[in-house]
C-alpha positions as CSV (number, residue, x, y, z in Angstrom):
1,X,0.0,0.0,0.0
2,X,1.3,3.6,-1.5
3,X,1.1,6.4,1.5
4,X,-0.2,9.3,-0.3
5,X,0.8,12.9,1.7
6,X,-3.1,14.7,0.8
7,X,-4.6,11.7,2.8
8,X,-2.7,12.2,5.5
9,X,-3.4,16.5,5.9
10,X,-6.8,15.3,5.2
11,X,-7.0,13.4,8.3
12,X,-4.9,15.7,10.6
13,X,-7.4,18.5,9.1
14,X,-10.5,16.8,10.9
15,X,-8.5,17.0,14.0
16,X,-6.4,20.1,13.7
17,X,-6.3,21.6,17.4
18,X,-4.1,17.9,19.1
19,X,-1.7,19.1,15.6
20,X,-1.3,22.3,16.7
21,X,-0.3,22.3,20.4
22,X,2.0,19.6,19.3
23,X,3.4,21.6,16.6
24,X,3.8,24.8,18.8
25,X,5.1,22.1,21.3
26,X,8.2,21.3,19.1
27,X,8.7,24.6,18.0
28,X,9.2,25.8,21.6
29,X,11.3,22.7,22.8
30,X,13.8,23.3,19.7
31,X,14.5,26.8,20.5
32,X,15.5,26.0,24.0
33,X,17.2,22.5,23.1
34,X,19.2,24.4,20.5
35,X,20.6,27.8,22.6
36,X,20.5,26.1,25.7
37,X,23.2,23.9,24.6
38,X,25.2,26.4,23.1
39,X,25.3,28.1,26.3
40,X,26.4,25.1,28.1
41,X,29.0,24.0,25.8
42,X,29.8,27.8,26.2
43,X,30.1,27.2,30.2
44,X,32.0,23.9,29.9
45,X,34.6,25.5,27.5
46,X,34.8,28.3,29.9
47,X,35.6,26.1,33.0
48,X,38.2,24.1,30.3
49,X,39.9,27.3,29.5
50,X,42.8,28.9,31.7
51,X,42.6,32.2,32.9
52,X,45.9,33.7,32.2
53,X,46.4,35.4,35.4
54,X,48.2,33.9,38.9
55,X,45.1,33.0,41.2
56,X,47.3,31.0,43.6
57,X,48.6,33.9,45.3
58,X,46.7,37.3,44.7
59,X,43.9,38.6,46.1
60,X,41.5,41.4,46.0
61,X,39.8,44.1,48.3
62,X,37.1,45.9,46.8
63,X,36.9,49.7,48.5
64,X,33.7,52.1,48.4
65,X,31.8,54.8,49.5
66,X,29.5,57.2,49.3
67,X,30.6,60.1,50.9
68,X,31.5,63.2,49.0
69,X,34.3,63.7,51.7
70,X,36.0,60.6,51.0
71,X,39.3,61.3,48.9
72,X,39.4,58.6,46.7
73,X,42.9,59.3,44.9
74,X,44.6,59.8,48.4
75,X,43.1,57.0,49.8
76,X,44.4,55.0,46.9
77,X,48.0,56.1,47.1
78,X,48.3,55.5,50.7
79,X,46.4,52.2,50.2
80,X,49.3,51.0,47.8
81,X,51.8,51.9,49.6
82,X,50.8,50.4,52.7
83,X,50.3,46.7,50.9
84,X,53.7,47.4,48.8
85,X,55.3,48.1,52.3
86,X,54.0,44.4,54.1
87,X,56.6,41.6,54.1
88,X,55.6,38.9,51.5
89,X,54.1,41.1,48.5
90,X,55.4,41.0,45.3
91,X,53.4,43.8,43.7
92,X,50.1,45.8,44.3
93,X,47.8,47.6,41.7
94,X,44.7,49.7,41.5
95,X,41.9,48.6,39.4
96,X,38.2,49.4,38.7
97,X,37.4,46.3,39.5
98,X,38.7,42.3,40.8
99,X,39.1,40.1,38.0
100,X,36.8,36.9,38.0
101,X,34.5,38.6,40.7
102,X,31.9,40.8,38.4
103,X,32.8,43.8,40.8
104,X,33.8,46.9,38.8
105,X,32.9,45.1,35.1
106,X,33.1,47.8,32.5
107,X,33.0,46.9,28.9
108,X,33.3,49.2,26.2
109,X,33.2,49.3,22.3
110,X,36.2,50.2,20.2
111,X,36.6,51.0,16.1
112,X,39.2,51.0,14.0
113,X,38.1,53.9,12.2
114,X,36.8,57.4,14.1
115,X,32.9,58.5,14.1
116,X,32.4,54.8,15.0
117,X,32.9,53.4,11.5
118,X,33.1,50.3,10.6
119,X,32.8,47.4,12.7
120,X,33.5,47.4,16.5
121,X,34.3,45.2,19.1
122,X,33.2,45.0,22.6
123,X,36.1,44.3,25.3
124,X,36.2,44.3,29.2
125,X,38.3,47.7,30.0
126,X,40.1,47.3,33.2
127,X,40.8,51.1,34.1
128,X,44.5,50.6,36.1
129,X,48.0,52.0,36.6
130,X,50.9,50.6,35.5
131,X,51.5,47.6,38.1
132,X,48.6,45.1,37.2
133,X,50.4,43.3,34.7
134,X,53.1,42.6,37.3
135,X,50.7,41.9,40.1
136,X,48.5,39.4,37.9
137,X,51.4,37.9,36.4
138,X,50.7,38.5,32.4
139,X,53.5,39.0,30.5
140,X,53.6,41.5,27.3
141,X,54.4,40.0,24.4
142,X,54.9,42.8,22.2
143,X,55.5,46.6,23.1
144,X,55.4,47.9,26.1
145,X,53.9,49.0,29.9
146,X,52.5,52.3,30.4
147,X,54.8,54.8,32.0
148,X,53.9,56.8,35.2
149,X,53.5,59.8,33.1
150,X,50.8,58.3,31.5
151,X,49.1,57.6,34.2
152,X,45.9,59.8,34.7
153,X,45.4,61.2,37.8
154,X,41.5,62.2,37.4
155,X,40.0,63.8,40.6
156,X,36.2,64.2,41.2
157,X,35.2,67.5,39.7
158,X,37.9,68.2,37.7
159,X,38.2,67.9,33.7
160,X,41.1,65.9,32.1
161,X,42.3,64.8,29.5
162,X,41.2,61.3,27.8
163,X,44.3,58.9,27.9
164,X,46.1,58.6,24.8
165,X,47.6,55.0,24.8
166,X,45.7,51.0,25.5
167,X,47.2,48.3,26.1
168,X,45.4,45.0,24.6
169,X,45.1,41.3,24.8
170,X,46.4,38.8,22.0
171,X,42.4,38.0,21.3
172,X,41.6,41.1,21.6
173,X,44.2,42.6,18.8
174,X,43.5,39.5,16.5
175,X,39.4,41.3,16.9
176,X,40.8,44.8,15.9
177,X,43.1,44.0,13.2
178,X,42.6,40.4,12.1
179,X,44.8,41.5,8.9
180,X,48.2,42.7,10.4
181,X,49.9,43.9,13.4
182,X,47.9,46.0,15.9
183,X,51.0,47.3,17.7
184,X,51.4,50.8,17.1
185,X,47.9,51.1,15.3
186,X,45.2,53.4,16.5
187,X,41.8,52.6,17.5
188,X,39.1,54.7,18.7
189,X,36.7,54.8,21.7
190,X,32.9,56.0,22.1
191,X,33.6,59.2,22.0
192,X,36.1,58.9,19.1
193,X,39.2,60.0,20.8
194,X,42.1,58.2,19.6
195,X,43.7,55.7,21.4
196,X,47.3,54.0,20.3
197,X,48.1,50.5,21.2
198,X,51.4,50.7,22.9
199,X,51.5,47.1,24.2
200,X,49.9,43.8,23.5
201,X,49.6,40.9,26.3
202,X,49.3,37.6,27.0
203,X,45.3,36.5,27.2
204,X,43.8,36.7,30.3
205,X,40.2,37.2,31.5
206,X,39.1,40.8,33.2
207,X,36.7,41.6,35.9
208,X,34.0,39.5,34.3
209,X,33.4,37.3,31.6
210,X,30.0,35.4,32.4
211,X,28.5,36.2,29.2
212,X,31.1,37.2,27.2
213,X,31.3,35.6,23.9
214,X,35.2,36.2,23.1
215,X,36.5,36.2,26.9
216,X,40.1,37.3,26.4
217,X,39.2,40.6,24.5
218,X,41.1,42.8,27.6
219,X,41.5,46.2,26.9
220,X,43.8,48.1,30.0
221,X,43.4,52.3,30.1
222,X,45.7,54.3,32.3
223,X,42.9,56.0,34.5
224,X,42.3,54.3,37.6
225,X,39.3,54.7,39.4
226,X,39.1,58.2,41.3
227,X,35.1,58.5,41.9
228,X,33.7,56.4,44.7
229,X,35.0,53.1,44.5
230,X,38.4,51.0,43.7
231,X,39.6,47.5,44.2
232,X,43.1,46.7,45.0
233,X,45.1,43.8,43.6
234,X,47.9,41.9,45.8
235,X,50.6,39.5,44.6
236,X,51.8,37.7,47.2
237,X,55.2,35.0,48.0
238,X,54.0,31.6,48.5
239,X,52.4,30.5,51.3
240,X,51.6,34.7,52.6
241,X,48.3,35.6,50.8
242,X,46.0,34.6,53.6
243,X,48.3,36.4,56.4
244,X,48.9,39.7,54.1
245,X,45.3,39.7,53.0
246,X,43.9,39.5,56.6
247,X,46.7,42.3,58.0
248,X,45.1,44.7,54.6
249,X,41.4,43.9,55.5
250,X,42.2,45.4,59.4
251,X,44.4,48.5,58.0
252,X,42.0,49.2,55.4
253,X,38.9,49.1,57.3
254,X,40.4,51.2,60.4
255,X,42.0,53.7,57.8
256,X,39.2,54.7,56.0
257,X,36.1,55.2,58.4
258,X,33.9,56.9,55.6
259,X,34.4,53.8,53.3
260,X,33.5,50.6,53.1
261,X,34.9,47.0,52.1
262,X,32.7,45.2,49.3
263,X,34.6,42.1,48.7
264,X,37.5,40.8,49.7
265,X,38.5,37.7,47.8
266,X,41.7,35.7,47.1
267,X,42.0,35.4,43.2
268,X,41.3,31.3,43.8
269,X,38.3,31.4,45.9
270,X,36.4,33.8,43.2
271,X,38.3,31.2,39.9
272,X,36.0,28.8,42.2
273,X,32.7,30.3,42.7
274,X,32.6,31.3,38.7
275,X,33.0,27.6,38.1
276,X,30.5,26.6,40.7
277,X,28.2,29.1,38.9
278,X,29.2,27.7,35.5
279,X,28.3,24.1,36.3
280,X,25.2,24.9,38.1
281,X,24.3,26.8,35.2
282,X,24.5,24.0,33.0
283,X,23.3,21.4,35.4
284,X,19.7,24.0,35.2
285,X,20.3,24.6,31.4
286,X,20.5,20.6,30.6
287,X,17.5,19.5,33.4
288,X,15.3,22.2,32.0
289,X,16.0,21.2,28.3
290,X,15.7,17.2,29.3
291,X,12.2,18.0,30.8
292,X,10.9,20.0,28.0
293,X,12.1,17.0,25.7
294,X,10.2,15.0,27.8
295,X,7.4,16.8,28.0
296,X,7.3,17.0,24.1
297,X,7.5,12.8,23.9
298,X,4.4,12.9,26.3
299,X,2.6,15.0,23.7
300,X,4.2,13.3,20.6
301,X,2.8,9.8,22.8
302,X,-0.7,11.5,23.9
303,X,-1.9,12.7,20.4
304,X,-0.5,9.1,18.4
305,X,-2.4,7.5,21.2
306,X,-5.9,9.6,20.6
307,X,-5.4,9.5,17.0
308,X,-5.2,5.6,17.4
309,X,-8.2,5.7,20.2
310,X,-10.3,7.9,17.6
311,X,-10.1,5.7,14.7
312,X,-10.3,2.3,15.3
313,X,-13.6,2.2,12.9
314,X,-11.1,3.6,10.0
315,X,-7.9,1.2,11.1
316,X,-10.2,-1.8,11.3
317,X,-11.8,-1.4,8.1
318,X,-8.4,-0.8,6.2
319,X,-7.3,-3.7,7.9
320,X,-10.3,-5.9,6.5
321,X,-10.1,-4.1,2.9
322,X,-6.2,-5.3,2.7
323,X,-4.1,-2.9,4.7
324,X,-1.1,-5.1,6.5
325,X,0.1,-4.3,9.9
326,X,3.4,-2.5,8.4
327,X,1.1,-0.3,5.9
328,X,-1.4,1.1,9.8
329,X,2.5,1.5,11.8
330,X,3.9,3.2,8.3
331,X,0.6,5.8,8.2
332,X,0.9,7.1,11.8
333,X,4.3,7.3,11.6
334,X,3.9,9.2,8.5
335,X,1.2,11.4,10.3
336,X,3.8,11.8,13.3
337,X,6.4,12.8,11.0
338,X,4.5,15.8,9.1
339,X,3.6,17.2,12.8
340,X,7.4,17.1,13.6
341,X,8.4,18.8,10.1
342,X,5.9,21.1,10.7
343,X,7.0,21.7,14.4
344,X,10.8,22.0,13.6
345,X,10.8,24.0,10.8
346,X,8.8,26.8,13.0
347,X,10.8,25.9,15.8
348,X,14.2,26.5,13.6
349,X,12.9,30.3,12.9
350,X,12.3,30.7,16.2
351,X,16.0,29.3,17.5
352,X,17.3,31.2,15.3
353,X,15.6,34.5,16.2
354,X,16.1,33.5,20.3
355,X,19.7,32.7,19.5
356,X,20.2,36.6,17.7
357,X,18.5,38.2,20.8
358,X,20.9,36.5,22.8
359,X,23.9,37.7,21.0
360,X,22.9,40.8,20.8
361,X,22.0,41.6,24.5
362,X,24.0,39.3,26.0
363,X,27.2,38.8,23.7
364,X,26.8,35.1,23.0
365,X,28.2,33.7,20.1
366,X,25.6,33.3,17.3
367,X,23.9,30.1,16.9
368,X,25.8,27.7,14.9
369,X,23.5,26.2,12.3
370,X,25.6,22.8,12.8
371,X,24.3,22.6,16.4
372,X,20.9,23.9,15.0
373,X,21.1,20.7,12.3
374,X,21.3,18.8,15.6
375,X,19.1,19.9,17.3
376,X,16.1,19.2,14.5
377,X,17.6,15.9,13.5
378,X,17.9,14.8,17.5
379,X,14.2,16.2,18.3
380,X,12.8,14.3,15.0
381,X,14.3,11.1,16.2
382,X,12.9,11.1,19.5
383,X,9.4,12.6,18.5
384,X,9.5,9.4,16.3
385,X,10.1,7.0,18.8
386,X,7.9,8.5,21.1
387,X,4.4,7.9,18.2
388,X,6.3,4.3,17.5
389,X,4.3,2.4,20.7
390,X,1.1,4.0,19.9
391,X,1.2,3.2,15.6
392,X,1.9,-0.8,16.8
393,X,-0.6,-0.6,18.9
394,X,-2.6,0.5,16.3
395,X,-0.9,-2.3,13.3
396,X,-2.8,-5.0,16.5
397,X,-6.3,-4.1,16.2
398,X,-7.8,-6.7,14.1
399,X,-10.2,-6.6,10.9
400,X,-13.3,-7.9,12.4
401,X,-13.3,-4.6,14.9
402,X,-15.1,-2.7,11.5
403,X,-17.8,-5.4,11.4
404,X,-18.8,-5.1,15.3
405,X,-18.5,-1.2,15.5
406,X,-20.8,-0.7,12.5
């Protein structure tokens, strides 16, 4: 027996609304099977990938305030030379924010032409002085540190100039100027002020990079944080970063009476928490996809099985007019499978527009139409499977059922 498709819409057509809610059903269920595991292959090649900075021995104190008579730039000064004066540190740096933490996460947008022409890309700016790379351990692989003349010295209130030079990541000079070299180029920020490239690093991640699609795009200015808040950044000797971090915690909190510590963190600790956060993540992400497949057999299973329930009158008399078991299990596995087309190709649209959203609010890499391939092929299968109990139930309901139901 020949399976003819206009049957088959035929008899969905006389039950349309079961169609439907399974259609939608599969549409939904794709769009989260397919971004949800992009973001947790996204988390697990996060937690695979190294860092770049030493986490074994620095820590982090994250200062505040609110008060207008807090001095933020003195307080900083006397800060660093306090740590830098402690038995045990290696080096000690200013920052807006502590690396791996989230606190003081600034990212910012960069062209390579002024008037923001031309493409741009995003990177997380760590505003800083010219000790960080020291303190963090990341070598330069190309040009050099800022000087302390380059340093800005910005004090609440008062106008300065925008810094002049920017120090960048590998990944993040590769973004700029995939072509060539980026040392000694000139890019170009928001407000289209130039900005040359005096030094390139080694890769390492900044204050945050959650969500980040390309994680070692680091971008370090010469400003350090003068209006209300500032972390500090300690490199300490082996075996001394729980002893010096405990002695800076008790000078820093008796020194500064109008301000107030955030966080204080060693570099390890918060390296831990983001993977802790990573793997719950995708522990959520994967249960919540896993039950919304599920949920999607159940309605594959439920409408096969009312389809089947519906029309034993119609399977019995095929059956008596000629129709073998194969030819009952072939046409509601047919039936099944134009529901699922129908279903993925809907739900591939709307993957596809979840997975652009997500890009652009969010910074995630854009869905990968491999993964979305997947993703329909994987859903098909099981959306089959699930209709395959229900069609052989319906191949066992014998002829002589169309002579007693008429």
């Amino acid at each position: 027996m020949t399976l003819r498709v206009p049957p088959l819409l035929s008899a969905l057509r006389r039950n349309p609304t079961g169609a439907i809610l399974v259609i939608l059903q599969t549409a939904i269920t794709l769009a989260v099977l397919v971004n949800a595991a992009g973001i947790v292959t996204r988390r697990i090649e996060q937690l695979e990938q190294p860092v770049g900075i030493d986490t074994r021995r620095t820590f982090g104190i994250d200062v505040s305030t609110l008060s207008k008579g807090f001095n933020v730039a003195r307080a900083e000064s006397e800060d660093l030379a306090y740590l830098r004066s402690l038995p045990g540190v290696v080096a000690a740096a200013v920052n807006v924010g502590i690396p791996l933490t989230g606190h003081g996460e600034n990212f910012e947008d960069f062209w390579r032409e002024p008037a923001q022409r031309g493409g741009f890309v995003n990177a997380n700016v760590l505003r800083t002085d010219n000790n960080l790379l020291r303190t963090l351990d990341v070598p330069l692989v190309a040009g050099r540190n800022f000087r302390s003349n380059e340093i800005q010295a910005v004090s609440p209130g008062k106008k300065t100039q925008p810094p002049a030079e920017i120090i960048a990541t590998e990944a993040l000079a590769r973004a700029l100027f995939p072509r060539g070299n980026a040392l000694g180029r000139t890019i170009y920020d928001a407000a289209s002020d130039p900005l040359t490239i005096i030094g390139i690093t080694r890769n390492f991640v900044g204050d945050v990079y959650e969500f980040q699609h390309h994680v070692f795009d680091t971008a370090l200015l010469p400003t350090p944080p003068r209006v209300g808040f500032y972390a500090l950044l300690v490199r300490t000797q082996s075996g001394r970063r729980e002893a010096v971090l405990r002695a800076a915690q008790r000078h820093i909190g008796a020194a500064h009476p109008l301000a107030v510590i955030n966080k204080a963190t060693t570099l390890a600790a918060a390296k831990r928490e983001f993977e802790a956060n990573n793997r719950n993540m995708a522990l959520f992400l994967t249960t919540v996809t896993v039950l919304m497949l599920a949920v999607c057999c159940l309605g594959v299973f439920g409408l096969a099985t009312f389809n089947v329930s519906s029309r034993t009158r119609q399977i019995g008399t095929r059956r008596a007019v000629g129709a073998r078991k194969r030819d009952i299990v072939a046409h509601f596995m047919m039936e099944n499978a134009l529901i699922l087309t129908a279903g993925t190709l809907l739900g591939s649209l709307l993957a596809l527009a979840v997975g652009d959203w997500l890009t652009v609010h969010y910074a995630l890499p854009r869905l990968n139409l491999a993964d979305l391939s997947a993703g329909v092929g994987t859903l098909w299968i099981v959306g089959q499977l699930a209709a395959w109990q229900p069609a052989r139930r319906a191949a066992r309901i014998p002829p002589s059922v169309a002579t007693r139901t008429i």
